[in-house]
N, C-alpha and C positions, 0 to 999 in steps of 0.2 A: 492408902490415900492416893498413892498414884494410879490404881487403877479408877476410884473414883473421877479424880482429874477427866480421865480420856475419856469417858464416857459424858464428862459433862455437857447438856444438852440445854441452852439458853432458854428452852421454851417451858422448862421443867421448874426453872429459878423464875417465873414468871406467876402474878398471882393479882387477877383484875376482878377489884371491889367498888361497891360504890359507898362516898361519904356519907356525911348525916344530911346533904341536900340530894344525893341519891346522883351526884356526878359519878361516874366512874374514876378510880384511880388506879395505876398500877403500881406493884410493888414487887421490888425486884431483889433477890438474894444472889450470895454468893457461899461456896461452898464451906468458908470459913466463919460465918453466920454476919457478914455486915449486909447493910439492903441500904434501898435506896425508893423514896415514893415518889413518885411523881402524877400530880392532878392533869386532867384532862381540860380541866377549868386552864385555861392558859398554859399550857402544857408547862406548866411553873413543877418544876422539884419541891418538895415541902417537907422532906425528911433525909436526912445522909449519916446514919449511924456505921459507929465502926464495929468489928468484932468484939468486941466488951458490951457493945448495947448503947454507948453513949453517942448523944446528939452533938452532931458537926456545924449544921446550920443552928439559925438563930429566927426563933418565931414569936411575937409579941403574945404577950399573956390576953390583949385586947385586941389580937388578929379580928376580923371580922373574914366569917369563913363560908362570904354568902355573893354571888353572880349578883349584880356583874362587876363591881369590885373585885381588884385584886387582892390577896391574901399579903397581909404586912410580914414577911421573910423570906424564908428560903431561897427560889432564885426565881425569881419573874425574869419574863424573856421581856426587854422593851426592842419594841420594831411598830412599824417604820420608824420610828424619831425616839429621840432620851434628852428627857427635860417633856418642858410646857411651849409651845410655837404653836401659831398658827391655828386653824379649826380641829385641830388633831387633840383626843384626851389626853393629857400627861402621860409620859414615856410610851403613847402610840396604844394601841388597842388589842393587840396581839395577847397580850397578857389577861385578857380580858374576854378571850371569847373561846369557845368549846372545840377543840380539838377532835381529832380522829386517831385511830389506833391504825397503823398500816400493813396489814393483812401479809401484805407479799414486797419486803423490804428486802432490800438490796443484801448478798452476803457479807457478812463481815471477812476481810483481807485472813487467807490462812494463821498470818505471823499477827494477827491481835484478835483472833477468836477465843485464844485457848482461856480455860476457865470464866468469861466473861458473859453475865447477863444483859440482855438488852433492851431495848423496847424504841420503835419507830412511831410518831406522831406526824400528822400534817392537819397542815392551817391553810385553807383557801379562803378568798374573800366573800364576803355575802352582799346582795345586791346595796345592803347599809353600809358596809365599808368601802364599797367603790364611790358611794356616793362623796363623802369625805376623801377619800384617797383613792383617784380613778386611774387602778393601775391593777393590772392582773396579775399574781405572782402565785405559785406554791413556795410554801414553807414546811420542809421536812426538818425536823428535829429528832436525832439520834440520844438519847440518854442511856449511858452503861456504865455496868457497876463490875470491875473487872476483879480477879483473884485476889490482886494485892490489896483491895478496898478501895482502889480510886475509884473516882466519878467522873465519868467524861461525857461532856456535851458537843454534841457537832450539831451545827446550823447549816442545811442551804438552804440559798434563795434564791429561785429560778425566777426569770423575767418571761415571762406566756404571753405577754403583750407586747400591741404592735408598734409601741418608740420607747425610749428608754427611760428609765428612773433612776432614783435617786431616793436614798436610806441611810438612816442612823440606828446603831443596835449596839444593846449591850447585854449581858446576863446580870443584872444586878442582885449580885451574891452576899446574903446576910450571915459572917460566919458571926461562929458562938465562940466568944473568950470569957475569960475569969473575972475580970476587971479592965477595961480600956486604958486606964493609966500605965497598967503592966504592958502593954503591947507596942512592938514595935515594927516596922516596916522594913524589910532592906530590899535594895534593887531598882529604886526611884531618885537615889542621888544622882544630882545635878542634871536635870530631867528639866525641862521647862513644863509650864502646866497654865492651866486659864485658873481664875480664885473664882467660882460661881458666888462668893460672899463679897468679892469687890468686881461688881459691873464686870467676869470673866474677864480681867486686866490679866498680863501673859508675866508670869516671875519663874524663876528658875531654883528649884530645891537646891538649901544650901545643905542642909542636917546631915550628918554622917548617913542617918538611919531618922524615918517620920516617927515622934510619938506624939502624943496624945494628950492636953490640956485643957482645949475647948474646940466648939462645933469647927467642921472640917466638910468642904465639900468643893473638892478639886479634881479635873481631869488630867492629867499628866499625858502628856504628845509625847508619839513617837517612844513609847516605855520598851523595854525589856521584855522578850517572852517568857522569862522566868522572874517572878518576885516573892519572894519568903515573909509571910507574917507571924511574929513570931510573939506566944505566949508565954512568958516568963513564969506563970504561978502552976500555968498546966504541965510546964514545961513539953511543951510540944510547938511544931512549927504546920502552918499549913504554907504548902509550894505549889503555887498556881502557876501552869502552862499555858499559852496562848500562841494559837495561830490566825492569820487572817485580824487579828481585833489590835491595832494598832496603839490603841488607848488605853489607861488604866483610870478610871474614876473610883477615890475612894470620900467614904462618906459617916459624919457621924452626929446627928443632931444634936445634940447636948444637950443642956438642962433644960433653955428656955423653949427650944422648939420643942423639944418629948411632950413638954406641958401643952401645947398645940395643936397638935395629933390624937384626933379622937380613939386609934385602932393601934395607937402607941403606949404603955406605961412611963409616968412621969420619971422612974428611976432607972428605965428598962437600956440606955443608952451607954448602962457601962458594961451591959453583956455584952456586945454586937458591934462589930465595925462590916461596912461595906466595901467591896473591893472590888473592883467590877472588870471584867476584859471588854471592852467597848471599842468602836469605830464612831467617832462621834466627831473629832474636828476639819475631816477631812471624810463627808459622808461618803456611800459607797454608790458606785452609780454603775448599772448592769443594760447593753444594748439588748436588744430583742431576742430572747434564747440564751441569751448567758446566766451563767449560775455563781454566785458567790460561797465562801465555807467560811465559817467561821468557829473554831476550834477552841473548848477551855477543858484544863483537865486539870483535877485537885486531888491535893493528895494531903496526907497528915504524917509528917516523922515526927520521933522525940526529936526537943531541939538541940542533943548533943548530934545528929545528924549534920554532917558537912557535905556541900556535894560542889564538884568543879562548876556545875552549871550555874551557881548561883554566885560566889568570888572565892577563889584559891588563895589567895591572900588571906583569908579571913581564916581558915582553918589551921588549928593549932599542928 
C-alpha cells in the first residue's frame, strides 16, 4: 500500500464523462475506493460517497437534471448573491452556467498533495452575464477528494475589472441523514443569526445544540470554522471546515414547502438538511486585481469521534 501511495498520480484518479444531456462530468477516486462527481453544469458536486459506496450528499428523487436549472442537491456554488435580490436569478447564475476544465492548474502545496485527487474548473462571464452583473471576474474552483475521503472545495475570485465589486457566496451543501428529527447541530450556540422566516429579524441561538421540528432557514453571523452535524441513527458525524465563509446558513423545508417545490418530493425533507459555509451578511467586496478564497472541507467520522476542534468539554 505504501508504495501505491507514492506513486499516486492525481491525473490517474481522474475520469471525464458526459451525463444523459451529454454535459461532461468528472469523477474523481481515491485510492481507498471513495470519489467524488462533480458536473460542469455549474461546476455543482452531485455525488460524495465514501469507501463503502454509500451516498454523503442528498439529491431529490424529482432533481430535474436538465440546463439551465440547477440540479435540486449536492452542492451548488451560489455567486454572486444567495437568496433572491434584485435582476439577479435566485442564488446568482454561477450554478447555472457551463464551466471549463483547467488544463494547466496551479500545483497543489507539497504538504496537501499526498494521495489526493483533484480537478480545477473556471467560470468567466459571457457577454449575458455582464449584461445583468457588469463586472469582469474569474472563478476558479478547486474540488478534491483526498486519502482520508474528505471533500474539499476552494473558491477564488479574481476582480479583472476596472473598479471594484461586491458578492455574496455560498456552497449550499445538501447533506443525506436518516431522519432530520434524529439530527442535531453543534457549534452555532449562542451565535446570533437573521430568521429568513421572520422578515431576516437578528435572534441569538439559545439551544445547547439546533435540532429539528419544523421548516428552518437561518443564516448564523460570524460562526465557527468548525461545526459538527450529527446523525444519531447512522451514527456518524459530518464536520465541516471553513475558511474565508464567515457565515453558516442552514436550511430545511418542511412539509408545507416540499409540497411547493416542483424538483422536490413531498416527504423527501426528512432525508436532507442544508448547511451551507457562506459570506452573505457582510458581502465580500474585491478592488481591481484582488482575489478572494473561500475554503469548505467535509468530512464524516463515527459520532463516537471527539475532537478539540469542535469543544473539549464535551468529550467523555
Amino acid at each position: 500500500m505504501g508504495h501505491y501511495a507514492a506513486v499516486w498520480d492525481h491525473r490517474a484518479a481522474i475520469e471525464v464523462t458526459k451525463d444523459w444531456n451529454g454535459i461532461d462530468q468528472v469523477v474523481l477516486r481515491n485510492p481507498q475506493g471513495a470519489s467524488v462527481r462533480v458536473s460542469l453544469h455549474g461546476g455543482q458536486v452531485t455525488s460524495w460517497r465514501n469507501d463503502r459506496g454509500e451516498e454523503l450528499l442528498f439529491t431529490s428523487s424529482k432533481a430535474i437534471f436538465k440546463p439551465p436549472k440547477a440540479m435540486r442537491g449536492g452542492i451548488p456554488i451560489c455567486f454572486p448573491q444567495f437568496g433572491n435580490c434584485g435582476s439577479l436569478e435566485q442564488h446568482g447564475f454561477a450554478r447555472n452556467r457551463i464551466w471549463t476544465i483547467d488544463d494547466n492548474p496551479p500545483p497543489l502545496p507539497p504538504n496537501d498533495s499526498h494521495g489526493k485527487s483533484f480537478v480545477d474548473l473556471v467560470l468567466k462571464p459571457s457577454e449575458e452575464d455582464l449584461k445583468c452583473w457588469p463586472h469582469s471576474f474569474e472563478f476558479c474552483l478547486r474540488v478534491s477528494l483526498a486519502a482520508d475521503g474528505h471533500l474539499v472545495l476552494i473558491s477564488r475570485v479574481r476582480n479583472i475589472n476596472g473598479k471594484p465589486f461586491s458578492f455574496s457566496f455560498a456552497y449550499h451543501t445538501y447533506l443525506s441523514v436518516s431522519d432530520i428529527s434524529e439530527v442535531r447541530i453543534e457549534g452555532l450556540e449562542t451565535i446570533d443569526y437573521l430568521d429568513n422566516l421572520r422578515q431576516r429579524q437578528r435572534f441569538t441561538e439559545q439551544g445547547d445544540a439546533l435540532t429539528f421540528e419544523s421548516e428552518v432557514d437561518q443564516v448564523y453571523l460570524s460562526s465557527p470554522n468548525v461545526i459538527a452535524v450529527l446523525d444519531h441513527e447512522r451514527k456518524r458525524t459530518y464536520v465541516i471546515r471553513k475558511e474565508g465563509l464567515p457565515d453558516t446558513v442552514v436550511w430545511n423545508p418542511w412539509e408545507r414547502k416540499s409540497k411547493m417545490m416542483v424538483d422536490f418530493g413531498d416527504e423527501e425533507y426528512k432525508q436532507m438538511l442544508c448547511v451551507d459555509g457562506a459570506a452573505i451578511e457582510k458581502p465580500i467586496t474585491l478592488k481591481p486585481g484582488e482575489e478572494w478564497t473561500g475554503r469548505l472541507e467535509l468530512a464524516v467520522v463515527p459520532s463516537s469521534f471527539c475532537s478539540e476542534d469542535l469543544d473539549p468539554l464535551r468529550c467523555p
